[in-house]
N, C-alpha and C positions, 0 to 999 in steps of 0.2 A: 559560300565557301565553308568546307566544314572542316571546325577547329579543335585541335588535339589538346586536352583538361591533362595537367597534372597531377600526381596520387592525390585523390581527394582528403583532404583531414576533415576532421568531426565538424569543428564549425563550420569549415565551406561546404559542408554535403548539405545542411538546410538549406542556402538558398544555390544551391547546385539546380539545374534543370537541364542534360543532357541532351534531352529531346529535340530543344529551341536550336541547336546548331545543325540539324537537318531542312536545308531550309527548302526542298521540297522532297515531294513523293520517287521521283527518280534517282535522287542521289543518296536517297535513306535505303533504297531497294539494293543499289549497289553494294552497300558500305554495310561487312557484317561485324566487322572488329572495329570497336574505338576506343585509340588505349587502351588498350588489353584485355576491354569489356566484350562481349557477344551481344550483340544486339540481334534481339526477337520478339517481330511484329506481333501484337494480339489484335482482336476483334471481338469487341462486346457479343454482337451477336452477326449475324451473316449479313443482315440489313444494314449492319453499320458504314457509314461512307468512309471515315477515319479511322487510322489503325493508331493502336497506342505501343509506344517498346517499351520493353524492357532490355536493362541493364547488367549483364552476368558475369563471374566468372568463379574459378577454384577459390575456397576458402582456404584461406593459407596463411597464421598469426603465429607469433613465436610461443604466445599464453595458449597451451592447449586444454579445452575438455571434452571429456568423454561425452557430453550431449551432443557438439559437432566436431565429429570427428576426421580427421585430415584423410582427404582421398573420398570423400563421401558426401561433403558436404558441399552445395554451389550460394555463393553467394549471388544474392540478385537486389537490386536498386531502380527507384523511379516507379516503386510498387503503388499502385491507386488503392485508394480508399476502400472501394467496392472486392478487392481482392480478399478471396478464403484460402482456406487450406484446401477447400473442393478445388477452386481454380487451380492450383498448381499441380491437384492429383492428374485433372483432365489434362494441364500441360503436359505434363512428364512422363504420366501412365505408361504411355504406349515405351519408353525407354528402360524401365523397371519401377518399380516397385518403391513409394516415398513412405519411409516411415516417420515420418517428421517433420514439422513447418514452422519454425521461429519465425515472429514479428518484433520488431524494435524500431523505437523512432530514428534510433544512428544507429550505427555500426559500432558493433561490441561482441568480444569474443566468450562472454558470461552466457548461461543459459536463465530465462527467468522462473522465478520461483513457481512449481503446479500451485494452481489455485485450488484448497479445497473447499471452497466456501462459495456462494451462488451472491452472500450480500459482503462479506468483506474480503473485500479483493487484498490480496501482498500486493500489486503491482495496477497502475493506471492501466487501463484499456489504450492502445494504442487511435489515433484518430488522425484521419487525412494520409498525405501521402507516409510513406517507410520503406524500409528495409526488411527482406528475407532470409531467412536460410532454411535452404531446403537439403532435407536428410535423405540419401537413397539407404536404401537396402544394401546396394552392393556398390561397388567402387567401380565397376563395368560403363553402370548406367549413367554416373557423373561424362566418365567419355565417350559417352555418344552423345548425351546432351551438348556435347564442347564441340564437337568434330563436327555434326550437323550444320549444312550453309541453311540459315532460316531465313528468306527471301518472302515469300507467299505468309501472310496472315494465319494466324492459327487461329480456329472460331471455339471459343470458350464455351457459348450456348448455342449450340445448332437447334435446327427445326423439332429433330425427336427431344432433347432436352425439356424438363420444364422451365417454364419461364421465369426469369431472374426477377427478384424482386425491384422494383423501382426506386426510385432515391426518395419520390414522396414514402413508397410503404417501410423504407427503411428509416425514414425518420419518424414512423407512428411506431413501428418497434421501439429504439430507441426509446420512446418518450415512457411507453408501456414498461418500459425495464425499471424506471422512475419510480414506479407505483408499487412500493411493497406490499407483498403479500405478507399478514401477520402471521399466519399457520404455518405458513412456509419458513418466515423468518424464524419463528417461537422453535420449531421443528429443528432448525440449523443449529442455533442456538442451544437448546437440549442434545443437540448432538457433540456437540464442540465442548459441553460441559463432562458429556460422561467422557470423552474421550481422555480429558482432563483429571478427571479421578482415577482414571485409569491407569495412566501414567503416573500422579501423584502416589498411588498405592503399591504399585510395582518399583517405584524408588524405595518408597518405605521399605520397601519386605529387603529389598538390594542391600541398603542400609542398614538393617536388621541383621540378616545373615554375616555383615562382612566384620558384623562389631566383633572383639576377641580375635579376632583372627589376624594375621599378620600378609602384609603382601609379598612380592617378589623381593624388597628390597630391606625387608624386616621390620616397618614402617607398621601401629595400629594404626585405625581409624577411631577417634573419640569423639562422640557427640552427645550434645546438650538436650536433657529431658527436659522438657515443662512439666511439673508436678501439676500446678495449680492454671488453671484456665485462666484467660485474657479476662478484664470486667467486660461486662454489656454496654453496648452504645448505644446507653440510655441517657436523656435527659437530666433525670437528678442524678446519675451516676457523673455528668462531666458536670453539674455546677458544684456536686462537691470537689471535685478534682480543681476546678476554678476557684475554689473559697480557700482549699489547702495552699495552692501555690499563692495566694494573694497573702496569704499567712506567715509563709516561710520570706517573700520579700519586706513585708511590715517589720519581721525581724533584724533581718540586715541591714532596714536602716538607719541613719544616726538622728535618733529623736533631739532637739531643740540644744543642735551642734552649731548650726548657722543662727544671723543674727534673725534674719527673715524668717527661720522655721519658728525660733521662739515668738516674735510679730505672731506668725502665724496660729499659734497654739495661744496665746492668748486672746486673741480674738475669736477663735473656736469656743472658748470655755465663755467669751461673755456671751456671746447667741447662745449657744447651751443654755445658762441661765436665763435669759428672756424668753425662750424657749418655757423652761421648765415654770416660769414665773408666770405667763400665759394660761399655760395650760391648768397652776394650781388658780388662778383668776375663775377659768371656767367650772373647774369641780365645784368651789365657794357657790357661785351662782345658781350651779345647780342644785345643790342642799338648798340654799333659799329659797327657791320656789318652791319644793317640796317642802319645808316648813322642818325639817329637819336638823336646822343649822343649830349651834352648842358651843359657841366660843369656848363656853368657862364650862 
């Protein structure tokens, strides 16, 4: 019997599984609306015996952005693993033209951050099942994708297509992405450095120009020169720095104040002396063997 799901919220959509309420091939083929989703059969490839659906409908959130924009954007759920932004181009193609394919583990009306970096991502890679939104071009193609009864399987990889990678080759990928490349990394990394000077320097000169000069609101801007350079981090450079501050607390504090400090300081000064009364022990001996010794 197939059962009608309530507006999904964020935590019930991880273990939501829409699919499992078709409970066979005939009543899934009938049944194109569920709760106000479109449901449309895929097919790995033509061979396959099993269809998989998906889950769609208008994105439509009170928080609006201009990365998915209302009347353009479809939201789609029960997305597999193996799903690209190629699959969704070969979906939709033939409706108009997609400029755009978000992936998210839930449902979020945010766009994520472009990645310009190959080794330090802003954002996890997404893994296993998720969530879509798909951009068209025009706001046309959204309804025809919506109006269309999707009955018959759509084949993702046909015969001409090349052949999709396998779940073993995509996990020797995977594993391959693991293994930095250092020229590449050193590469990005020098890249990301000058990009950084670059910016640093073009603040400067901003900061530069805007000095003296007054804004809209009659307001300078004042800022702090360093005349004299930071010291070097160097080694003897911080055990002096370590000898001064142990210098300036020996100051502040109260020498043979308590009754224990003076205990204290007086048993200092007798080791001192045994100390010092030792060591003139050993000088004496040593003139005496060398015949050198001269009481008087």
């Amino acid at each position: 019997m197939l059962m009608c799901l309530p507006q999904l919220t964020s935590a019930q959509f991880k273990t939501a599984k829409i699919n499992l309420f078709l409970t066979n091939a005939s009543m899934a083929s009938s049944a194109t609306q569920i709760c106000g989703f479109l449901a449309i059969p895929v097919k790995y490839k033509e061979s396959s015996g099993a269809s998989h659906w998906l889950y769609c409908k208008e994105h439509s959130v009170r928080v609006k952005t201009t990365g998915k924009p209302v009347g353009r954007t479809l939201f789609v759920i029960n997305v597999p693993a193996f799903f690209t932004e190629d699959c969704f181009q070969k979906l939709f193609g033939e409706f108009g033209t997609v400029s755009k394919v978000f992936f998210h583990k839930k449902p979020t009306a945010s766009v994520p951050e472009e990645e310009t970096s190959n080794f330090f991502k802003k954002s996890e890679p997404v893994k296993g099942y998720k969530v879509a939104y798909v951009v068209f071009e025009k706001s046309s193609s959204l309804e025809a994708v919506l109006k269309l009864k999707w009955k018959t399987p759509k084949v993702l990889f046909g015969k001409q297509d090349k052949a999709p990678p396998s779940a073993v080759q995509r996990w020797n990928a995977a594993y391959d992405e693991q293994i930095t490349a250092v020229a590449d990394l050193q590469a990005d990394i020098d890249d990301f450095m000058r990009k950084f000077d670059e910016k640093a320097k073009e603040e400067a000169d901003n900061l530069k120009q805007s000095e003296g000069q007054a804004d809209e609101d009659g307001w300078f801007t004042v800022t702090k020169k360093v005349r004299k350079p930071g010291l070097a981090r160097k080694e003897s450079v911080e055990q002096r720095v370590l000898q001064k501050e142990s210098k300036k607390k020996a100051k502040k504090e109260l020498l043979n104040f308590y009754t224990f400090q003076i205990r204290e300081s007086k048993m200092n000064h007798l080791a001192e002396l045994r100390h010092k009364f030792e060591e003139d022990k050993k000088r004496i001996a040593q003139l005496r063997q060398s015949r050198r010794f001269r009481p008087f």
